[in-house]
PDB file as gemmi writes it, atoms N, CA and C in Angstrom:
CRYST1    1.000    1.000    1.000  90.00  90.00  90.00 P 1                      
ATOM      1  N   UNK A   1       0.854  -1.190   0.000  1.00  0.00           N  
ATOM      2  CA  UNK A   1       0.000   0.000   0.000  1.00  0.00           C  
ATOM      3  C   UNK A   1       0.889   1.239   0.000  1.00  0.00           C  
ATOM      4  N   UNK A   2       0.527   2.153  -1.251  1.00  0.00           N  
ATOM      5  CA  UNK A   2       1.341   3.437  -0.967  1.00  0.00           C  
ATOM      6  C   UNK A   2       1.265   4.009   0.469  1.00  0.00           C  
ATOM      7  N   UNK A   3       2.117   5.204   0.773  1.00  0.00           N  
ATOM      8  CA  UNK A   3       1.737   5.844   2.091  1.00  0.00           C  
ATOM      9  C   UNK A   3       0.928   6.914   2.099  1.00  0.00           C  
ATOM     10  N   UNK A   4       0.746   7.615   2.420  1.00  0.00           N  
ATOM     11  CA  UNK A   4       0.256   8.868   3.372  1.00  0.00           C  
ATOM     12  C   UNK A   4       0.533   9.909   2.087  1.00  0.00           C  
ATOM     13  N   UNK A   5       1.465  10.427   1.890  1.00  0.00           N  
ATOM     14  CA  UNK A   5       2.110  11.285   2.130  1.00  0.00           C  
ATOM     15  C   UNK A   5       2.212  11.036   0.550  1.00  0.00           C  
ATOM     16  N   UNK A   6       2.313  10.287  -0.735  1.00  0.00           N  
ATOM     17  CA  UNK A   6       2.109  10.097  -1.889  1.00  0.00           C  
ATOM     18  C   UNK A   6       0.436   9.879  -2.338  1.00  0.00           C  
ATOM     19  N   UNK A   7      -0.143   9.693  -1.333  1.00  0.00           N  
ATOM     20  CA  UNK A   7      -1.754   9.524  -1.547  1.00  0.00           C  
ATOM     21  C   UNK A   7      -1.971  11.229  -1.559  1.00  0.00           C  
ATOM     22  N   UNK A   8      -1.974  12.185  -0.503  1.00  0.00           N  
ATOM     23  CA  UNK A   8      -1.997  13.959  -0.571  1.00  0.00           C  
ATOM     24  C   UNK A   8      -1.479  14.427  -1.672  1.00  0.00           C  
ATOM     25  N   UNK A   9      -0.091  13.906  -2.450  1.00  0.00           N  
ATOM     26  CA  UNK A   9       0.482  14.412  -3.334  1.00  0.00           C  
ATOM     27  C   UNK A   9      -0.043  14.046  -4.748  1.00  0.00           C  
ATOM     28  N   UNK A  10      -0.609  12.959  -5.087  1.00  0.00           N  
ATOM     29  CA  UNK A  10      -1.276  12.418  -6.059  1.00  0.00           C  
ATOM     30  C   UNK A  10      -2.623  13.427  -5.833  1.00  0.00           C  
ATOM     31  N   UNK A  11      -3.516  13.799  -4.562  1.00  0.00           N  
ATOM     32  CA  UNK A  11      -4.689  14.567  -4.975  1.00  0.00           C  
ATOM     33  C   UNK A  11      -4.809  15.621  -5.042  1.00  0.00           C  
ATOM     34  N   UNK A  12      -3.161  16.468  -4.743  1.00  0.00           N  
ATOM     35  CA  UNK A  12      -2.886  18.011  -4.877  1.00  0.00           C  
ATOM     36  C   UNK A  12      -2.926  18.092  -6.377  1.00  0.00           C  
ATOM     37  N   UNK A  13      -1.960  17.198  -7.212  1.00  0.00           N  
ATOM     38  CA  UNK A  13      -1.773  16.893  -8.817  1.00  0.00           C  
ATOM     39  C   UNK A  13      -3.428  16.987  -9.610  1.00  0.00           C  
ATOM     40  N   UNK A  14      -3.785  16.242  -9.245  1.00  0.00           N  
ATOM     41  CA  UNK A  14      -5.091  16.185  -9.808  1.00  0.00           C  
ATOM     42  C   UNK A  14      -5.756  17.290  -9.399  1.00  0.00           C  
ATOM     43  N   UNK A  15      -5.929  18.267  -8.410  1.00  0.00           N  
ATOM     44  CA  UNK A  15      -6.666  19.425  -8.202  1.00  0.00           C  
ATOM     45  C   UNK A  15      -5.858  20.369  -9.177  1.00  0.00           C  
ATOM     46  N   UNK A  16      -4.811  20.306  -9.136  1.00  0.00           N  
ATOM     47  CA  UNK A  16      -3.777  21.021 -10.055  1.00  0.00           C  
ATOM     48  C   UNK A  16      -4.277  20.861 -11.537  1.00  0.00           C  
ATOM     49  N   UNK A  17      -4.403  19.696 -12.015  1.00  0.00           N  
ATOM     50  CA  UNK A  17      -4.667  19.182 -13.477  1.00  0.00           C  
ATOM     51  C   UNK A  17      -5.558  19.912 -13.539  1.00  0.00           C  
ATOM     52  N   UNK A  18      -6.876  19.320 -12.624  1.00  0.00           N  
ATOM     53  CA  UNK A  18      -8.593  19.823 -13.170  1.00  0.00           C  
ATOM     54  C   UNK A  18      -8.656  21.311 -12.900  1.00  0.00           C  
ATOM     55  N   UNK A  19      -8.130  22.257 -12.216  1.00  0.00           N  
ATOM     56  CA  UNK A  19      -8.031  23.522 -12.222  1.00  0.00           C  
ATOM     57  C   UNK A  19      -7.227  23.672 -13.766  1.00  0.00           C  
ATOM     58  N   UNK A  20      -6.053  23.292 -14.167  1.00  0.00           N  
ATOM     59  CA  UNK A  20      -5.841  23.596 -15.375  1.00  0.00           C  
ATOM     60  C   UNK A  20      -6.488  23.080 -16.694  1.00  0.00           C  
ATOM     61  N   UNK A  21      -7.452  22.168 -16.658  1.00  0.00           N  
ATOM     62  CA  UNK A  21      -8.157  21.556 -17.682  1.00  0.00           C  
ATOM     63  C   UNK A  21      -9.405  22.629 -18.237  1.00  0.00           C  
ATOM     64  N   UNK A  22     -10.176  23.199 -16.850  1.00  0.00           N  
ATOM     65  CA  UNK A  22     -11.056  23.979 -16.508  1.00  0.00           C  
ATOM     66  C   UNK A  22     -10.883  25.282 -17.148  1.00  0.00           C  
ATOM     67  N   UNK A  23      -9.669  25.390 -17.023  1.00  0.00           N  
ATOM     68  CA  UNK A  23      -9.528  27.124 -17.344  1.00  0.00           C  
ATOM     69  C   UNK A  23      -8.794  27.195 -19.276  1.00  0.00           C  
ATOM     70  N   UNK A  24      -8.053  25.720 -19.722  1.00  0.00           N  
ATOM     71  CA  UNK A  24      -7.660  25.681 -20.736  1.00  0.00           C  
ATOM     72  C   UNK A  24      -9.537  25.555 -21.737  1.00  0.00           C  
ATOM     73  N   UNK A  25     -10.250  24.985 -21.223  1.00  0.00           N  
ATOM     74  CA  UNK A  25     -11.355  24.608 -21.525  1.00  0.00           C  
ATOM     75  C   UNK A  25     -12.466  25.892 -21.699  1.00  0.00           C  
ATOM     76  N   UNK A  26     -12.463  26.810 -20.710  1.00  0.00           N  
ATOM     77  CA  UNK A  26     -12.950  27.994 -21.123  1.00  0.00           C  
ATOM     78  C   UNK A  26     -12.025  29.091 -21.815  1.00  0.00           C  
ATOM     79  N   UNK A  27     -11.076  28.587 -21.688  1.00  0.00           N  
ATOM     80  CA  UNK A  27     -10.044  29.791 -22.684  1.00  0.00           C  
ATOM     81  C   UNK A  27     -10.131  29.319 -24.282  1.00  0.00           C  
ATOM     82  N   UNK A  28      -9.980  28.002 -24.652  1.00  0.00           N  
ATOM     83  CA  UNK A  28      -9.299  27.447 -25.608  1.00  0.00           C  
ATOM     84  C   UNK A  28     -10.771  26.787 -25.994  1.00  0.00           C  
ATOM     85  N   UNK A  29     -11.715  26.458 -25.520  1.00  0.00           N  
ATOM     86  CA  UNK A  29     -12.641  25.415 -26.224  1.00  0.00           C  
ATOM     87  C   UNK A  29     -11.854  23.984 -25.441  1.00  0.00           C  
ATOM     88  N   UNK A  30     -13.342  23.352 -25.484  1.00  0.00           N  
ATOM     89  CA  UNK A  30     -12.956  21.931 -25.035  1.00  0.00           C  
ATOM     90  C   UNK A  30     -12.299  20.746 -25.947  1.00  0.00           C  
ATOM     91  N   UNK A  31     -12.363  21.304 -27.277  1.00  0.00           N  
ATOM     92  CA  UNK A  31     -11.730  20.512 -28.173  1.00  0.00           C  
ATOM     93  C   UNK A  31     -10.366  21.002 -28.614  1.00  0.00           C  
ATOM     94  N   UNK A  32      -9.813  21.778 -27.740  1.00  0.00           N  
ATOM     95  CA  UNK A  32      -8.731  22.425 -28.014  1.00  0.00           C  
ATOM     96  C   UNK A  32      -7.741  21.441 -27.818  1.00  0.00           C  
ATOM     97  N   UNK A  33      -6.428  20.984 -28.755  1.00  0.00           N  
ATOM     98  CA  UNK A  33      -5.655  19.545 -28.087  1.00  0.00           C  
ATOM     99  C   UNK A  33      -4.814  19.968 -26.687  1.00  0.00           C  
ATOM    100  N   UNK A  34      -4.730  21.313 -26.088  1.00  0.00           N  
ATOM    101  CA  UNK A  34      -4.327  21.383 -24.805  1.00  0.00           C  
ATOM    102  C   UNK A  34      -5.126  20.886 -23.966  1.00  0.00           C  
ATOM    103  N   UNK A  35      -6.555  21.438 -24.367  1.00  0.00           N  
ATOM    104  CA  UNK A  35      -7.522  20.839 -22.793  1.00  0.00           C  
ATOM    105  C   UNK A  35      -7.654  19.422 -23.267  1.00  0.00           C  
ATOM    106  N   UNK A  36      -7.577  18.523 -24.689  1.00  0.00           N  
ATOM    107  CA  UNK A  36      -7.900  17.240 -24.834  1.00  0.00           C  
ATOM    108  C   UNK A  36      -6.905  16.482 -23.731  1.00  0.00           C  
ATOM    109  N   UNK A  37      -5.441  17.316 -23.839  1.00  0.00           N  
ATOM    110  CA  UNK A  37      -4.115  16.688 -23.574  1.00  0.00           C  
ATOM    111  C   UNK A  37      -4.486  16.946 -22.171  1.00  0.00           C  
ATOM    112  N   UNK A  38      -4.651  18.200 -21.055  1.00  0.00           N  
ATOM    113  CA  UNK A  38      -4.702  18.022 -19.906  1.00  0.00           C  
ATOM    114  C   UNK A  38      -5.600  17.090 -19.135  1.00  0.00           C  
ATOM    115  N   UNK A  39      -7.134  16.432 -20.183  1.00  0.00           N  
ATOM    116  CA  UNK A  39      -7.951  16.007 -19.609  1.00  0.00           C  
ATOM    117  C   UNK A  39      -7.850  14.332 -19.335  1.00  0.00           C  
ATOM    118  N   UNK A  40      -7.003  13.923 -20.399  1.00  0.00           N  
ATOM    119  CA  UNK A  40      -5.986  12.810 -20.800  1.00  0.00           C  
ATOM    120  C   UNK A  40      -5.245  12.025 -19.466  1.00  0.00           C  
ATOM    121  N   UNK A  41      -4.236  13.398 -19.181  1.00  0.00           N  
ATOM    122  CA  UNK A  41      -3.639  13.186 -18.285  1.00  0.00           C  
ATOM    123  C   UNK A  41      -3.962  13.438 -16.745  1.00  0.00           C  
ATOM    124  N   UNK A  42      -5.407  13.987 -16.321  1.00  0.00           N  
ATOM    125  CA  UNK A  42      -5.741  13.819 -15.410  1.00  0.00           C  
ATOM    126  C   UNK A  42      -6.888  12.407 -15.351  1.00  0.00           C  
ATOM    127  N   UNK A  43      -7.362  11.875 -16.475  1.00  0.00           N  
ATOM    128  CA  UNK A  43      -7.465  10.867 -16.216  1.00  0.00           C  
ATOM    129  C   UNK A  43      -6.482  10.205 -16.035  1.00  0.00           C  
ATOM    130  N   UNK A  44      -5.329   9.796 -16.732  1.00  0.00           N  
ATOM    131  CA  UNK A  44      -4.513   8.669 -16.078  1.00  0.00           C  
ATOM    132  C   UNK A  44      -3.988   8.898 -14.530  1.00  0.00           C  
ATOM    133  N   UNK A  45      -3.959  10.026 -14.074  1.00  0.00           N  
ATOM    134  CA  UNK A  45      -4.024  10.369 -12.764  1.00  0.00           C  
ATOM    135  C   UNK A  45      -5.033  10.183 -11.439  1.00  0.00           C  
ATOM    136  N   UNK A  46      -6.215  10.169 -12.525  1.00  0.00           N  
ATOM    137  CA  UNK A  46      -7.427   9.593 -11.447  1.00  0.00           C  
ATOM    138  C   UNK A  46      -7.580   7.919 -11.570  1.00  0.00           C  
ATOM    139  N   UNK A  47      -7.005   7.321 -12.400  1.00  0.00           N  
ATOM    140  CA  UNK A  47      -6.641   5.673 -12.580  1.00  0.00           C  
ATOM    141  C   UNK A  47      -5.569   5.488 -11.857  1.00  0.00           C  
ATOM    142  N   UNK A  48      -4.682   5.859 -11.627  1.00  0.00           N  
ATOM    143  CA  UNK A  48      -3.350   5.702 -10.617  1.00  0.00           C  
ATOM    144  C   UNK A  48      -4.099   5.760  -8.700  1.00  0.00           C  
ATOM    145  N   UNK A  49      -4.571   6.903  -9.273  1.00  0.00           N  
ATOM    146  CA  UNK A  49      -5.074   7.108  -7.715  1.00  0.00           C  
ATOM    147  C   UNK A  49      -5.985   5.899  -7.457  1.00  0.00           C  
ATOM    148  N   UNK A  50      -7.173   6.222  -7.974  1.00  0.00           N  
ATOM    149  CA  UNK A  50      -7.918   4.492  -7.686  1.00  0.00           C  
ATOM    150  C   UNK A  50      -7.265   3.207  -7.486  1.00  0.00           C  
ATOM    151  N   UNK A  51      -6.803   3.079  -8.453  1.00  0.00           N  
ATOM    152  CA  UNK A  51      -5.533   1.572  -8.198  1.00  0.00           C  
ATOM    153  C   UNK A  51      -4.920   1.545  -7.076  1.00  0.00           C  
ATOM    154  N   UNK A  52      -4.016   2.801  -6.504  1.00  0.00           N  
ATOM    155  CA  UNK A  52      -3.546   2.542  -5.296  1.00  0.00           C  
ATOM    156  C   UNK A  52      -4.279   2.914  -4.365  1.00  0.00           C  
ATOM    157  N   UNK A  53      -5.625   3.082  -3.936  1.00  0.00           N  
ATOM    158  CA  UNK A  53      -5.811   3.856  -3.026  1.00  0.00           C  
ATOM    159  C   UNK A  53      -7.312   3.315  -2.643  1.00  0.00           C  
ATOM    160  N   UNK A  54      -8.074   2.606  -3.395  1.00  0.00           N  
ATOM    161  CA  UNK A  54      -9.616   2.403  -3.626  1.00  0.00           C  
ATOM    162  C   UNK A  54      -9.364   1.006  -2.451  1.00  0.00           C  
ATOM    163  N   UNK A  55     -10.174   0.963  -1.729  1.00  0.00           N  
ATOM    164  CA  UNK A  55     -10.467   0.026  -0.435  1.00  0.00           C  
ATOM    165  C   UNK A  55     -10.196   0.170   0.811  1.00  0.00           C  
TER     166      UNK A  55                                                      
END                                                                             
């Protein structure tokens, strides 16, 4: 089981991502390939987190 302390840091990242997905998304359009690319990678970030962390 990860610890503590990489579980906070994995959900600071992801508040980080979706604050930047959010704002590329009203700046740029949602089909813009920045917000496609940030939304991308905060999913594989919310799959990491689940995997280690769900139970």
């Amino acid at each position: 089981m990860k610890n503590i302390f990489e579980k906070v840091n994995i959900r600071k990242n992801v508040e980080t991502l979706r604050t930047a997905m959010i704002k590329s998304g009203m700046e740029n359009g949602l089909n813009h390939p920045i917000t496609i690319k940030l939304s991308q990678n905060l999913d594989k970030l919310l799959n990491e987190y689940s995997l280690n962390f769900s139970n």
